[in-house]
C-alpha positions as CSV (number, residue, x, y, z in Angstrom):
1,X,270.7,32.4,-19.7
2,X,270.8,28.7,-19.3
3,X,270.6,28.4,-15.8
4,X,267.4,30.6,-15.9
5,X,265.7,27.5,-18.8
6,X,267.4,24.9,-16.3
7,X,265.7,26.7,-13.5
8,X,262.6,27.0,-15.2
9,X,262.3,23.9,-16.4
10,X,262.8,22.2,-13.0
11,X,260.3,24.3,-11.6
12,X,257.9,23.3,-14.0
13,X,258.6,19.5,-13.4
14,X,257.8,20.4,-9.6
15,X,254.7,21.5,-10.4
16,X,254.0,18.6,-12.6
17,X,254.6,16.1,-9.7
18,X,252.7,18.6,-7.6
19,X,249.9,18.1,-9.7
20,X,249.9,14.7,-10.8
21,X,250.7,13.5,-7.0
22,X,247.5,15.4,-5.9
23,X,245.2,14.6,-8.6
24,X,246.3,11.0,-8.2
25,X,246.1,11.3,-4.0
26,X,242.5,13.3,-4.4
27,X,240.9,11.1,-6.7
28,X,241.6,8.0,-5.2
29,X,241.0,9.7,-1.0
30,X,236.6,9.6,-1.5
31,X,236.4,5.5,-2.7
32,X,239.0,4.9,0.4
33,X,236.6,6.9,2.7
34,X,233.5,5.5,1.2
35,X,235.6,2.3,1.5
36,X,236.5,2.7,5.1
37,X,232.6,3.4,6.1
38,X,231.2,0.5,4.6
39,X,233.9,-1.6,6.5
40,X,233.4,-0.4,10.0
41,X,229.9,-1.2,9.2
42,X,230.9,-4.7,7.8
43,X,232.7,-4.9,11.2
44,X,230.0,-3.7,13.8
45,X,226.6,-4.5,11.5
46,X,227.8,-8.0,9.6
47,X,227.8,-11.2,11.3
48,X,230.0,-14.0,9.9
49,X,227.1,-16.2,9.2
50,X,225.3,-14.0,6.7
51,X,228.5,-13.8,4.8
52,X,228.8,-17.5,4.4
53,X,225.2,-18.2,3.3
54,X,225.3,-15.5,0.8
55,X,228.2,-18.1,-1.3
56,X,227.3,-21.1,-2.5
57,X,229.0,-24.5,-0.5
58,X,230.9,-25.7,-3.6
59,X,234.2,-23.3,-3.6
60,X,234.2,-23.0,-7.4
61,X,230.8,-21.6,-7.3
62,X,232.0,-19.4,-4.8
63,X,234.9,-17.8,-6.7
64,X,232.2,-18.0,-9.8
65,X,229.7,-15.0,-7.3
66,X,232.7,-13.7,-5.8
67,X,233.9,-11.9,-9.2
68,X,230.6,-10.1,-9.2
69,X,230.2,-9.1,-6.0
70,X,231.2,-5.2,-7.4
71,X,227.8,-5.4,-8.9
72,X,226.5,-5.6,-5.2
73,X,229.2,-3.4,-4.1
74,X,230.5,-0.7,-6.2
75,X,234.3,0.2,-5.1
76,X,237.0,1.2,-7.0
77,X,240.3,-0.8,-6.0
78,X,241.4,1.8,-3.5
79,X,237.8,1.5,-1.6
80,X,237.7,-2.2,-2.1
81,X,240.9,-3.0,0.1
82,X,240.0,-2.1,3.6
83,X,236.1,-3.9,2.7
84,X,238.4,-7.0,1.5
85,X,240.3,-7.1,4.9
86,X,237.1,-6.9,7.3
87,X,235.4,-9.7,4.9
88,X,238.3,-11.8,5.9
89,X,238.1,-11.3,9.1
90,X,234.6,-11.7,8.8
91,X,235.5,-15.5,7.6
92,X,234.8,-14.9,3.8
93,X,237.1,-17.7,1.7
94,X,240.5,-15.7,0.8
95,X,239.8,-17.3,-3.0
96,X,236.3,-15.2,-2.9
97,X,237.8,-11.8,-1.6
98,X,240.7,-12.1,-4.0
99,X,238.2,-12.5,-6.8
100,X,235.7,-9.8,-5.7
101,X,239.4,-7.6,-5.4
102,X,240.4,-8.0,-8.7
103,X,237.0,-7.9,-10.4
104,X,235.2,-5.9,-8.5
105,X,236.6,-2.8,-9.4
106,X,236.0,-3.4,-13.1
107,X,232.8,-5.3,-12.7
108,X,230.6,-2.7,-11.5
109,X,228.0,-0.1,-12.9
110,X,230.1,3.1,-12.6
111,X,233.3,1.5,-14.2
112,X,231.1,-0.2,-17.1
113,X,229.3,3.3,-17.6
114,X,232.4,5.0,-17.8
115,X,234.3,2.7,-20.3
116,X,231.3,2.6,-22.7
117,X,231.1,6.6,-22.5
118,X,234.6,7.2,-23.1
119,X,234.7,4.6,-26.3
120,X,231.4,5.5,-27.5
121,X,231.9,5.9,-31.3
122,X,234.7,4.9,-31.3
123,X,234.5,2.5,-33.9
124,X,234.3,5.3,-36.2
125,X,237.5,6.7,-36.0
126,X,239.8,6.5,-38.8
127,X,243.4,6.8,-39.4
128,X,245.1,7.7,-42.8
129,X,241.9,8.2,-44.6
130,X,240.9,4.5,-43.5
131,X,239.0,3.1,-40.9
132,X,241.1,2.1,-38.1
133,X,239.1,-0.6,-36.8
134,X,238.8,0.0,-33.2
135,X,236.3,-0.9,-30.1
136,X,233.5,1.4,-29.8
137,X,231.9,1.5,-26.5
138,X,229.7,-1.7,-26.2
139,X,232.2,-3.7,-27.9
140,X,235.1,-2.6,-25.0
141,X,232.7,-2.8,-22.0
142,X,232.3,-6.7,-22.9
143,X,236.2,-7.1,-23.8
144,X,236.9,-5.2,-20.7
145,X,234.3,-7.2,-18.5
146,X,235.2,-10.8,-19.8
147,X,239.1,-10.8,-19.7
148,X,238.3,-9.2,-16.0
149,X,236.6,-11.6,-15.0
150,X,238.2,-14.6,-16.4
151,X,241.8,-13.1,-14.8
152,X,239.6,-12.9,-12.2
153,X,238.8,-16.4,-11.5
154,X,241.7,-17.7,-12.7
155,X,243.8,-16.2,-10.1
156,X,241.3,-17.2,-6.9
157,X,241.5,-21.0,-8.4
158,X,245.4,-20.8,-8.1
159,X,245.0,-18.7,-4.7
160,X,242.9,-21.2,-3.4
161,X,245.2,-24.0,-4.2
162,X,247.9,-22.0,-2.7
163,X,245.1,-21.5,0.5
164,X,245.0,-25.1,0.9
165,X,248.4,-25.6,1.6
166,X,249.1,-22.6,4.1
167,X,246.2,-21.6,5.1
168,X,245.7,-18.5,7.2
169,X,249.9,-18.1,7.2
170,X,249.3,-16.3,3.6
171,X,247.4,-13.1,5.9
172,X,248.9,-10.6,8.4
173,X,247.6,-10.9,11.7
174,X,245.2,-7.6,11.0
175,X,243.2,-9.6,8.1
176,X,243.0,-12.9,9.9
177,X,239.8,-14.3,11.2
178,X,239.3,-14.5,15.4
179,X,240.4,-17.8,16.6
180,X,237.0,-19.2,17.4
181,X,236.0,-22.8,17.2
182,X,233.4,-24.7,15.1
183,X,231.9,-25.6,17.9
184,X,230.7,-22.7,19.5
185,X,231.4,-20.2,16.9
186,X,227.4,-20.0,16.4
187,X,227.3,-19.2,20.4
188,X,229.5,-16.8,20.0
189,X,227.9,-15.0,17.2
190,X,224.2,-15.4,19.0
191,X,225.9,-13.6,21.9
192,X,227.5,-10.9,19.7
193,X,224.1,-10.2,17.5
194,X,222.5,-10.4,20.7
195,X,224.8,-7.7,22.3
196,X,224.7,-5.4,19.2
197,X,220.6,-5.3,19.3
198,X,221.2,-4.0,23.1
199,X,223.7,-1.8,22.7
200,X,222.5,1.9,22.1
201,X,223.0,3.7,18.7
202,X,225.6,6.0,19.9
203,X,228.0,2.9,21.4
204,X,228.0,1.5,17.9
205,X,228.4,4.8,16.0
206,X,231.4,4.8,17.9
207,X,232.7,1.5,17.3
208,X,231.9,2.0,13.4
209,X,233.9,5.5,13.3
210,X,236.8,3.9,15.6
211,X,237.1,1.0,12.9
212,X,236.6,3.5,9.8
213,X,239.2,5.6,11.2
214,X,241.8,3.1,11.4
215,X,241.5,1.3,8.5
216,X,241.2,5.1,6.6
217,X,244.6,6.1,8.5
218,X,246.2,2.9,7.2
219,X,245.1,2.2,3.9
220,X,246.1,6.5,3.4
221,X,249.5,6.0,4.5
222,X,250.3,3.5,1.8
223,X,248.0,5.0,-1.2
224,X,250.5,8.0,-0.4
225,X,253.7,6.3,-1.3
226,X,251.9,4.7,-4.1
227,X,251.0,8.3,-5.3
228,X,254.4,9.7,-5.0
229,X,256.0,7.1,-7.0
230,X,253.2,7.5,-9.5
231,X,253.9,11.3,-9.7
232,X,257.8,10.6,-10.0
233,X,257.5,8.1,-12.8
234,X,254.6,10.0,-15.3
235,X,256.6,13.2,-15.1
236,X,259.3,10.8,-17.4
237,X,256.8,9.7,-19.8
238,X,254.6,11.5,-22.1
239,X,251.7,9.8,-24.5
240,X,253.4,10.8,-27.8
241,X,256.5,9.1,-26.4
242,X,254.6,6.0,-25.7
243,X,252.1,5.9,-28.9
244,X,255.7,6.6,-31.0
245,X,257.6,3.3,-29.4
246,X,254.2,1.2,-29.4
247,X,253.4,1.4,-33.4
248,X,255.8,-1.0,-34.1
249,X,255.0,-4.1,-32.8
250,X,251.6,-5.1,-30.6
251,X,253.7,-7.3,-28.5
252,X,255.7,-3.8,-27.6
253,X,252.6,-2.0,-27.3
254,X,250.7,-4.4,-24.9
255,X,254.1,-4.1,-22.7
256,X,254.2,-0.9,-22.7
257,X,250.5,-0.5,-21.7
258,X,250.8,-2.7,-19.0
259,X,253.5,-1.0,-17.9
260,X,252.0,2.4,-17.9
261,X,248.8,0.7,-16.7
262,X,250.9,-0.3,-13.6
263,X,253.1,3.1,-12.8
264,X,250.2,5.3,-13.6
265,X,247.9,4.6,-10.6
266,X,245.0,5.4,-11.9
267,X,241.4,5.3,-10.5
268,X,239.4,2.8,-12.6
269,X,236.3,5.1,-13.2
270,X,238.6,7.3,-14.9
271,X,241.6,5.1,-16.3
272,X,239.2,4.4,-19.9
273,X,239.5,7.9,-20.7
274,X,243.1,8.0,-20.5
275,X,243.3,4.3,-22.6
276,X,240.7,6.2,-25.5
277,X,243.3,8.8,-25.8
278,X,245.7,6.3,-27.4
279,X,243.4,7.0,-30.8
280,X,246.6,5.1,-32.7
281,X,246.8,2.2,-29.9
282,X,245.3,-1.1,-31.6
283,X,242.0,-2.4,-28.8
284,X,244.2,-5.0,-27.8
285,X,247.0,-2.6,-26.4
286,X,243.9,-0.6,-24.6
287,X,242.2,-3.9,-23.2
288,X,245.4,-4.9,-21.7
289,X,245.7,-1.5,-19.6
290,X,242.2,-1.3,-18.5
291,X,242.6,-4.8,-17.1
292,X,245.1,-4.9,-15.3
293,X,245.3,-1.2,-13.8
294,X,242.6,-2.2,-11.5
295,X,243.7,-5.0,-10.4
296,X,247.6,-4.4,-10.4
297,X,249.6,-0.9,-10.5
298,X,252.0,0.6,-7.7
299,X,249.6,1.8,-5.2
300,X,247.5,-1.3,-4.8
301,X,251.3,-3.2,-4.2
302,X,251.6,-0.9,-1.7
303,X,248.1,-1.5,0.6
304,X,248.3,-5.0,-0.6
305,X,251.2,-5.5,1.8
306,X,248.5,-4.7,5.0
307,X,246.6,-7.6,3.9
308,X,249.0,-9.9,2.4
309,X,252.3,-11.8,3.3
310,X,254.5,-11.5,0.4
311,X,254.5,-15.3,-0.8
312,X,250.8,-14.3,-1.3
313,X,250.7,-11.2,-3.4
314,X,254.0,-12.2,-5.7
315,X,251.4,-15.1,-6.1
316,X,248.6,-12.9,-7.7
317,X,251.2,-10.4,-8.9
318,X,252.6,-13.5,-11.4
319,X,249.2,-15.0,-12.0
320,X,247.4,-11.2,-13.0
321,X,250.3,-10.3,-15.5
322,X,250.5,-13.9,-17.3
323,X,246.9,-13.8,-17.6
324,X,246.7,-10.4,-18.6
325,X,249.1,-10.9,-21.6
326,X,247.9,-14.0,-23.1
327,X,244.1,-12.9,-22.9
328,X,245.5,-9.7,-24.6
329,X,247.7,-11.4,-27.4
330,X,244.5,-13.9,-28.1
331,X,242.4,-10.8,-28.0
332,X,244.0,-9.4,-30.9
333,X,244.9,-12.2,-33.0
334,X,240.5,-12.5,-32.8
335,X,240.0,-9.0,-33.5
336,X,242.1,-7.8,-36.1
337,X,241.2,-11.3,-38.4
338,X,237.7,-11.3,-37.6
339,X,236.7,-7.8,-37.3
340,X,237.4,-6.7,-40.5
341,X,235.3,-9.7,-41.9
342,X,232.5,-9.4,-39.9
343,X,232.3,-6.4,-38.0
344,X,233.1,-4.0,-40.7
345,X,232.4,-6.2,-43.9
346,X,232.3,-3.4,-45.9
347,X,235.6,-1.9,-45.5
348,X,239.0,-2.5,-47.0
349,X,241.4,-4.3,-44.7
350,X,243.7,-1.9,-42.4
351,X,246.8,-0.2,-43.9
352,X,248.2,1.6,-40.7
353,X,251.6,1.1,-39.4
354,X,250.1,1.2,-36.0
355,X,249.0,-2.4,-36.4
């Protein structure tokens, strides 16, 4: 009798990874093919000059634009990796990719539309018989947009610091620039625009599905592992477990958000949905996962490692969670002694044990 529960149960956490692995894997495979696309045509189409007159000269400028490029070009973080790598290569400042990778999958229509849909009203919920005090939609959309950003930034300035000092030894060989020199590298790239206006549409098809193709194989390979350890890890945790541990301190609950926002894996037009089903979660908590998910969970690790030489990505690893948790902690400390004042003046302070 209880081999047959043992037996059933097992088989029903193998269906759980099953599904979680391939709603993880499918969700994430159209932004990595969309992704792929645009970069063979960033390869084939984009020559390195456009790029560097599109940023302003001053590099703090540059990281400034760089954090809103998702506004130009909507990717989620799986898309946005192989686009980041042919930038590079393209000769686009490593502190400007890194900030259009880590805000540029929050900063962008889709993502914004998404977080304000799945808070909407939210500011009307209650707990206890009292009003709980959360983030409705607009009021998460800016939280969500601002500590993005700033994280953002923050972590390009430091990159770019780090740049300085080790220059292109920070990439692999795939995401570094060709060795050209200053001196002819406007020869070269009258000689290459020259040659792509003569060559026939078919030749550069070709060249734009040969480069799609390969940066789709690599970039799979990794989202993969990333998946399967996602899968693994969710099948463990459950959101009553994690709404039970995180009512008793924020500091616990912003941990454990981050946490979950790191082994979950999920796509950021959809990870708001999954953050507004913490009804009991303070906004803080919430902030803090749709942050840094984005910009750092187990998949991304794992394709950040094509682009990145380790020295480099423990480097915006350390930077993103620091960040992360002391936006978060200040976030709340604001909120909960202003919002009840202001933002619902006509309300009795909050009694929940949640807090």
């Amino acid at each position: 009798m209880n081999e047959t529960v043992d037996s059933s149960q097992a088989l029903d956490k193998i269906k759980d990874f099953i599904l979680i692995f391939t709603s993880i894997f499918y969700e994430a495979l159209p932004f990595i093919v969309i992704g792929s696309l645009l970069a063979g045509l960033l390869e084939e189409l984009l020559p390195q000059k456009l790029i560097a007159k599109l940023l302003p000269r001053n590099r703090f400028f540059a990281i400034l634009i760089g954090a809103l490029l998702g506004l130009i070009f909507p990717m989620c973080e799986c898309g946005i990796i192989p686009v980041m790598r042919r930038l590079l290569r393209k000769g686009l400042p490593l502190s400007c990719c890194v900030a259009y990778l880590l805000a540029g999958p929050i900063i962008n229509p889709l993502v914004l539309l998404s977080t304000y849909v799945a808070f909407d009203g939210m500011e009307n919920a209650t707990e206890n018989g009292t009003l709980a005090f959360q983030m409705g939609g607009l009021a998460m959309v800016l939280t969500r947009t601002g500590m993005a950003y700033l994280v953002a930034v923050g972590t390009s300035l430091i990159v770019d610091r780090l740049y300085q000092k080790h220059g292109d030894d920070l990439l692999l060989p795939l995401a570094k620039p060709p060795a050209k020199s200053k001196l002819s590298l406007d020869v070269v790239e009258d000689d290459e625009i020259a040659g792509n206006l003569n060559m026939n549409w078919f030749a550069r098809a070709s060249r734009i599905s040969e480069t799609a193709l390969h940066d789709f194989i690599d970039i799979t390979v990794f989202l993969t592992i990333g998946a399967l350890l996602a899968a693994f890890t969710r099948i463990w945790l459950t959101h009553e477990a994690i709404s039970e541990l995180s009512r008793s301190h924020i500091i616990l609950a912003v941990i454990l958000m981050m946490v979950l926002a790191v082994i979950l894996c999920l796509c950021s037009e959809a990870d708001a949905f999954v953050a507004a089903s913490f009804v009991t979660l303070r906004p803080a908590a919430k902030a803090g996962f749709l942050v840094l998910g984005p910009m750092l969970d187990l998949k991304l690790y794992m394709m950040y490692t094509r682009v990145f030489k380790p020295r480099l990505i423990w480097t915006i690893i350390v930077s993103v969670v620091i960040q992360v948790f002391v936006y978060t902690m200040l976030l709340h400390g604001l909120w909960e002694n202003l919002s009840p004042k202001f933002l619902f003046p006509k309300t009795d302070p909050i009694t929940s044990t949640s807090r």
